[in-house]
C-alpha positions as CSV (number, residue, x, y, z in Angstrom):
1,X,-12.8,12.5,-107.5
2,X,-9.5,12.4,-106.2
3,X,-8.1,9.3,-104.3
4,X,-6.8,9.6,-101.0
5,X,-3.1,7.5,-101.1
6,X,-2.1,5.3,-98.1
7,X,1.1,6.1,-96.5
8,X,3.8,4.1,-97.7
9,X,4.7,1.3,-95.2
10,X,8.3,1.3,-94.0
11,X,9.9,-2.0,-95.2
12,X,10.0,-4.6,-92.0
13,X,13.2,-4.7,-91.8
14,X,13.8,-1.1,-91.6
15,X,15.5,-0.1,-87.9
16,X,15.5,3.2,-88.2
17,X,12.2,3.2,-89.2
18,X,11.6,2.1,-86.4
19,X,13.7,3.7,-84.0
20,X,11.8,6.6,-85.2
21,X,7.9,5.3,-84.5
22,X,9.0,4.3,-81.1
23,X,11.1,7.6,-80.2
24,X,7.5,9.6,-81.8
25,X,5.6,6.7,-79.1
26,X,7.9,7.9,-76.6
27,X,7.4,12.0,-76.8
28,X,3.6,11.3,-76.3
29,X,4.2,9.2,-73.1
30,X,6.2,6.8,-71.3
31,X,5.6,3.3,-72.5
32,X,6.8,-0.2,-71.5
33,X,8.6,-2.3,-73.7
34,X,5.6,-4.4,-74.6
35,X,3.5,-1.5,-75.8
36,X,6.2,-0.6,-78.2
37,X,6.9,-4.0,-79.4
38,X,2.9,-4.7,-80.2
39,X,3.3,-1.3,-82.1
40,X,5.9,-2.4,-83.9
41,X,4.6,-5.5,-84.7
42,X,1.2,-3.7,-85.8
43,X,3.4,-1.9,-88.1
44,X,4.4,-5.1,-89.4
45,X,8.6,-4.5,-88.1
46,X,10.0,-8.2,-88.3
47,X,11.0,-9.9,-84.6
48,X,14.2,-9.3,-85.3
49,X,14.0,-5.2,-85.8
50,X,12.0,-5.0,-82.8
51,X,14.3,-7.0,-80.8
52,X,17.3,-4.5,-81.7
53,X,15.6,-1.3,-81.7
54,X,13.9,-2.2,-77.9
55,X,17.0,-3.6,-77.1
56,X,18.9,-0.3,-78.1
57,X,16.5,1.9,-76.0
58,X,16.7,0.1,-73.4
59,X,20.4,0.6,-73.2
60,X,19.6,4.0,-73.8
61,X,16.9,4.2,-70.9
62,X,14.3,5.4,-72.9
63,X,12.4,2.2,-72.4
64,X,12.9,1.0,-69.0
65,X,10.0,-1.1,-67.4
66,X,10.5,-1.1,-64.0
67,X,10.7,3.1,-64.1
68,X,7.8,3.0,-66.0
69,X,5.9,1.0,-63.4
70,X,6.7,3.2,-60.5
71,X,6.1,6.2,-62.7
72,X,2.8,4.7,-63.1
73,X,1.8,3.7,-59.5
74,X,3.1,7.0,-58.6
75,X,0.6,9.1,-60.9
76,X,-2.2,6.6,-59.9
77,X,-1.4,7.4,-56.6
78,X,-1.4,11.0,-56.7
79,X,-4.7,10.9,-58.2
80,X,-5.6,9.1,-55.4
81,X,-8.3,6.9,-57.9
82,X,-6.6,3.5,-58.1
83,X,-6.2,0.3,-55.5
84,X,-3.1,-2.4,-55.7
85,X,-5.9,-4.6,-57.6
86,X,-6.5,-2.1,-60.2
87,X,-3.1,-1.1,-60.3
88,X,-1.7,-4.8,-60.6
89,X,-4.7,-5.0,-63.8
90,X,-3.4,-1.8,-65.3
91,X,0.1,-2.6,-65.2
92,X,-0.4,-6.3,-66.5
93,X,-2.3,-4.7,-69.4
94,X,0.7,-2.9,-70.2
95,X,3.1,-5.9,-70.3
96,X,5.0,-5.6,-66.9
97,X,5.8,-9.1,-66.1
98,X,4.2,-10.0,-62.9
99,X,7.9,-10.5,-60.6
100,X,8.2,-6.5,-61.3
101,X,4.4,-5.7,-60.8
102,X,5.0,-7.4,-57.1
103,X,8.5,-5.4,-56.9
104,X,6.6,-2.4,-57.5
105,X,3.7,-2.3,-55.6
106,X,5.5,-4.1,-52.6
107,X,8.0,-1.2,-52.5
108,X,5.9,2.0,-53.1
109,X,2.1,0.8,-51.4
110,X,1.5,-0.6,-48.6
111,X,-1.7,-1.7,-46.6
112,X,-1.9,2.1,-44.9
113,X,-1.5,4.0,-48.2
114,X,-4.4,2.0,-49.9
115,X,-6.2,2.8,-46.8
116,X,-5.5,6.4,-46.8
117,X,-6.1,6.5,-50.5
118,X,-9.3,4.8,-50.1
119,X,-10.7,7.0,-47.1
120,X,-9.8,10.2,-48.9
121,X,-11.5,9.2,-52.1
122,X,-14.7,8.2,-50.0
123,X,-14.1,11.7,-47.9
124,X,-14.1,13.2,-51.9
125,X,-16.9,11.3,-52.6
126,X,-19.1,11.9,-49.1
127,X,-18.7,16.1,-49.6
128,X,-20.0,15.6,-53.2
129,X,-23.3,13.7,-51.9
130,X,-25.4,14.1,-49.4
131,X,-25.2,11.6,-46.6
132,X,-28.4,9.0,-47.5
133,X,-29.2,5.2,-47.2
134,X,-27.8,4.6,-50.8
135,X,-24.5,6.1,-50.1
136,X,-22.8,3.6,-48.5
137,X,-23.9,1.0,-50.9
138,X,-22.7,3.5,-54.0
139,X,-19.4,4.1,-51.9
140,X,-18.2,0.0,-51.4
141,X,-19.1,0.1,-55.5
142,X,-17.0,2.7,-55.9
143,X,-13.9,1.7,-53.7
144,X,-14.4,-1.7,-54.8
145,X,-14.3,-0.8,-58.4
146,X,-11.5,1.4,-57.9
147,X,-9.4,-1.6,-57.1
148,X,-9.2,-1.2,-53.5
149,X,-8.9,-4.7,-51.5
150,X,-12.4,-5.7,-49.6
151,X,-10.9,-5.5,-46.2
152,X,-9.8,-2.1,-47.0
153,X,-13.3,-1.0,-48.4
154,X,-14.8,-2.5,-45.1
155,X,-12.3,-0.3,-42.9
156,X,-13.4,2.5,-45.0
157,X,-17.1,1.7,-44.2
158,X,-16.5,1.2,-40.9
159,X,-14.8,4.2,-40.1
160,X,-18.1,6.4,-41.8
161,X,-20.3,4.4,-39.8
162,X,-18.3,5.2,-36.5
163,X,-18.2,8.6,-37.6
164,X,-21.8,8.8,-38.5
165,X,-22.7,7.6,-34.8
166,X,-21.0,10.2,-33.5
């Protein structure tokens, strides 16, 4: 029976070590700064390594948190899947200090894009399912869990109800 050897761990202090993990991070997908330094630090790099190598691509603009966020809210928003609440959640979960979350989502969505968003995902959703006295129950769930604000879910609502009447 043969034994399987662990990888050998790159010493701590090792920056081009990792240089190398984050720049393999990096062709998979843009990250922020604080995804790459908790991977780091799982990889057991010292403070100090991470702090240079982050540092480094930041100067570079590989890591830049601010074009990451936008990149993000962008691709959220052409999925047309995510409100400024789940976007905010998303975005905090990914280490984007709260001043640049507000930057963000101040500059690129506003009160009439979540709306528009939200109507064309409950649009989506009405043309999947037939019109019944569940759906607009399942549709608030849906827009609310989605991250959309609760006066924009009841514009929504209201809007299919109007349309409904006529």
């Amino acid at each position: 029976m043969t034994r399987k050897t662990s990888p050998t761990r790159p010493p701590a202090h090792d920056e081009e070590a990792a240089r190398q993990k984050c720049l393999r991070l990096l062709a998979l997908r843009a990250r922020s700064a604080a995804e790459l330094s908790d991977r780091l630090k799982k990889a057991a790099f010292a403070e100090r390594v991470i702090a240079a190598v982050l540092a480094d691509l930041q100067r570079a603009r590989l890591v830049d948190d601010k074009e990451f966020a936008r990149s993000w809210v962008a691709s959220r928003q052409a999925a047309g899947g995510a409100g400024r609440r789940k976007l905010r959640w998303e975005l905090r979960r990914k280490g984007i200090s709260e001043n640049l979350i507000r930057e963000v989502l101040d500059a690129d969505f506003d009160d009439h894009t979540e709306l528009q968003l939200a109507s064309q995902l409950a649009q989506r959703r009405l043309r999947a399912e037939p019109l019944g006295p569940k759906t607009l129950p399942r549709l608030r769930r849906l827009l609310l869990g989605r991250g959309f604000g609760f006066d924009t879910v009841e514009a929504v609502l209201r809007h299919i109800t109007k349309d409904m009447e006529h």
